[in-house]
N, C-alpha and C positions, 0 to 999 in steps of 0.2 A: 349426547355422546361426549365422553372426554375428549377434549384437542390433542394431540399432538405436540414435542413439543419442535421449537424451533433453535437451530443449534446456526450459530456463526461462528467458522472455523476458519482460523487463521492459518496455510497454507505453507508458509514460508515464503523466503524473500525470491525464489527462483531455482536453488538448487533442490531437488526431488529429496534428498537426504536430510535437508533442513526442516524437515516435518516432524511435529512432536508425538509421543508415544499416544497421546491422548485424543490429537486430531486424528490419527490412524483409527484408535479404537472409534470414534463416534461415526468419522467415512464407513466404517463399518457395521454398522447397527442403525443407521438410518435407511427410512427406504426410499428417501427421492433424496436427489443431490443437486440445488441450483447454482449455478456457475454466470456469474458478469459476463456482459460478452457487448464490444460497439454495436450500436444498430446498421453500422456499416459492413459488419460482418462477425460469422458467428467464432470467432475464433477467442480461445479463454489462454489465458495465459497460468489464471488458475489450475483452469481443469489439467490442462496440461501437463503441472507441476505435480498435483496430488494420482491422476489417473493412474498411475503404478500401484501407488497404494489401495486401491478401491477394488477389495477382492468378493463380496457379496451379493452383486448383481444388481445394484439399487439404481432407478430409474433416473438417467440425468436429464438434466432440461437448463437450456441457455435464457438467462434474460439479458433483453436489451435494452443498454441505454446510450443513450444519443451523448454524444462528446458536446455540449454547449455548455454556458453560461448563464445561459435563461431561463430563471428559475421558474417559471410557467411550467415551459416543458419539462422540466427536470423532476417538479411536484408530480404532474401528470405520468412522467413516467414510474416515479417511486409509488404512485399509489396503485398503479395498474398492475405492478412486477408484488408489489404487497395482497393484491386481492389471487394474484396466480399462486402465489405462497400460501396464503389462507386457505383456499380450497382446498389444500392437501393435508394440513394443519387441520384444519376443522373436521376433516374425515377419520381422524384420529392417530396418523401417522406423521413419525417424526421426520425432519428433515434437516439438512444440511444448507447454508447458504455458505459457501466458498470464496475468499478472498487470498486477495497475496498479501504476503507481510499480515500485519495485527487488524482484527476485523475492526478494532474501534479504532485507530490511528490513519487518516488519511483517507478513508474506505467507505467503500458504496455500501458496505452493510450497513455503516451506522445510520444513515438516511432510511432505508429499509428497515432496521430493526423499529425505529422510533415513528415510523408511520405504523406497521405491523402494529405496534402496542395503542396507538389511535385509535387505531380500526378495531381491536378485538384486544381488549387489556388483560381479559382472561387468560390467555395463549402464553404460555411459561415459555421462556427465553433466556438460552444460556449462550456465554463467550464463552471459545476455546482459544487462546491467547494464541499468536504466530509471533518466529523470531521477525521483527522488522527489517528493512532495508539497510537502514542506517546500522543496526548490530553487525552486521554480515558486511556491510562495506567497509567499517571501523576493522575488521578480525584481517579480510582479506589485503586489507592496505595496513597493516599495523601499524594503525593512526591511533593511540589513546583521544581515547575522546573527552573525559576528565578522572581528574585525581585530587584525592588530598583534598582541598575546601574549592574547586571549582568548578563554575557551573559551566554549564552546555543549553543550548537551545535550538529545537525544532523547529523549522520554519520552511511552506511551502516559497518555491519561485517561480510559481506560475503567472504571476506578474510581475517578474523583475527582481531589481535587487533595491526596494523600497524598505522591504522589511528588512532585512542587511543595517542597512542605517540604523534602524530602530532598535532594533535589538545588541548588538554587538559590542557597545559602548557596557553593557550589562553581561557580558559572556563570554567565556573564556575560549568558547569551541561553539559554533555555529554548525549544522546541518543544514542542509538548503535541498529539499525535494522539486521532481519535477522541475529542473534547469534546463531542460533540453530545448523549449523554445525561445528565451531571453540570455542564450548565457553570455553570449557575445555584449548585451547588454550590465549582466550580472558582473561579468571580468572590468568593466570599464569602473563600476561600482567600488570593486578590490579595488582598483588603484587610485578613487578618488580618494579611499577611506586608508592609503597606506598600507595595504596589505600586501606583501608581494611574494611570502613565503608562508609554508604551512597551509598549503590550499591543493585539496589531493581530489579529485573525477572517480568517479567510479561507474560505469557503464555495464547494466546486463549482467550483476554482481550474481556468479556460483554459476554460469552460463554460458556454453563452449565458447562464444566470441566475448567474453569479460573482458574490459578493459580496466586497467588501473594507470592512472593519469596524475604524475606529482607535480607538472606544472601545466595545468591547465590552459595557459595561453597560447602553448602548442594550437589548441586545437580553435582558436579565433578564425571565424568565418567558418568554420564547419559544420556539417549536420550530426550532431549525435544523439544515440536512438533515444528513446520515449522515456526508458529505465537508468535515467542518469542521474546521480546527486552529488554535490559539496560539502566535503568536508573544510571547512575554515577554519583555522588553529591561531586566534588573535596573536599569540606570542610566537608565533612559526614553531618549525619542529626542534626538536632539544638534538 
């Protein structure tokens, strides 16, 4: 039997509108829709996003993966949520795997998709591009993010602000994902490195509680949610 094929669709960054023409059409012509979800509980922030869109009746299914570190179980679970994919794949029907933002930037599909093709390299695999975080937090905070001959760069801060250092001396405009749990950290960082302007928060970007945050030191010592990132503007704002 022919496979199925297997589509990774990038959702958008959180607002339901930010969804592309193209991930609409494919939510719609697949017959199973897999959606990320913690093992702590089955809530998707994807599905969430796109489930408006999804007018065809196609059968959803939540996989679970554990929030750690430990690439043990991190394999174990990508290969366990790959062989649940394949079964439906290999039946001959196509499917969706669902992400926020871009399925290859940052995202539990790219792990999935590159064990999927381990497993079964037969199994044709397309990307449906999503607007990222970072587009959508740059529009909503009108932060240019570069111009003219300057660079930009992407960087998680899920540990800190290590790569801050590293990078920044080389770029004109930094992004920093994932800051919610060091940022208290990450701000102390800015003021080793002299940065004390042009560093704008964006929390839960296109989403009723959005927050936009031009001086992020307000919010020292505070808890902000999961969906927060930094924009850093080496030469502050103009």
């Amino acid at each position: 039997m022919k496979p199925g094929t297997l589509y990774g669709v990038g959702v958008g960054p959180g607002d339901p509108e930010l969804i592309t023409l193209k991930a609409m059409k494919v939510l719609n012509q697949v017959e199973v829709i897999f959606a990320a979800a913690s093992s702590k509980n089955e809530y998707s922030l994807a599905l969430e996003n796109a489930k408006s869109h999804m007018l065809n009746g196609a059968e959803v299914m939540r996989l679970s993966f554990p929030m750690t570190r430990d690439s043990g179980i991190m394999a174990k679970a990508w290969e366990e949520n790959a062989q649940r994919i394949l079964k439906y794949v290999q039946e001959g029907k196509d499917v969706a795997f669902i992400t926020i933002g871009d399925p290859l930037t940052y995202s539990t599909f790219g792990y999935v998709m590159q064990t999927v093709q381990e497993m079964a390299p037969e199994v044709p695999v397309r990307v449906i591009p999503g607007i990222t975080s970072y587009q959508a937090a740059s529009a909503v905070a009108k932060e240019v993010v570069a111009e003219r001959e300057q660079t930009f760069c992407v960087i998680s801060g899920s540990k800190g602000g290590e790569r801050l250092k590293e990078v920044i001396s080389k770029s004109d405009c930094v992004v920093m994902l994932k800051v919610y749990h060091h940022l208290d950290q990450i701000l102390d960082t800015l003021q080793e490195l002299g940065i004390k302007e042009g560093v704008t928060l964006v929390s839960r970007c296109g989403m009723k509680d959005q927050v936009i945050c031009k001086n992020p030191e307000e919010l020292r010592g505070k808890k902000v949610p999961y969906l927060s990132l930094l924009i850093v503007k080496k030469g502050g704002r103009k």
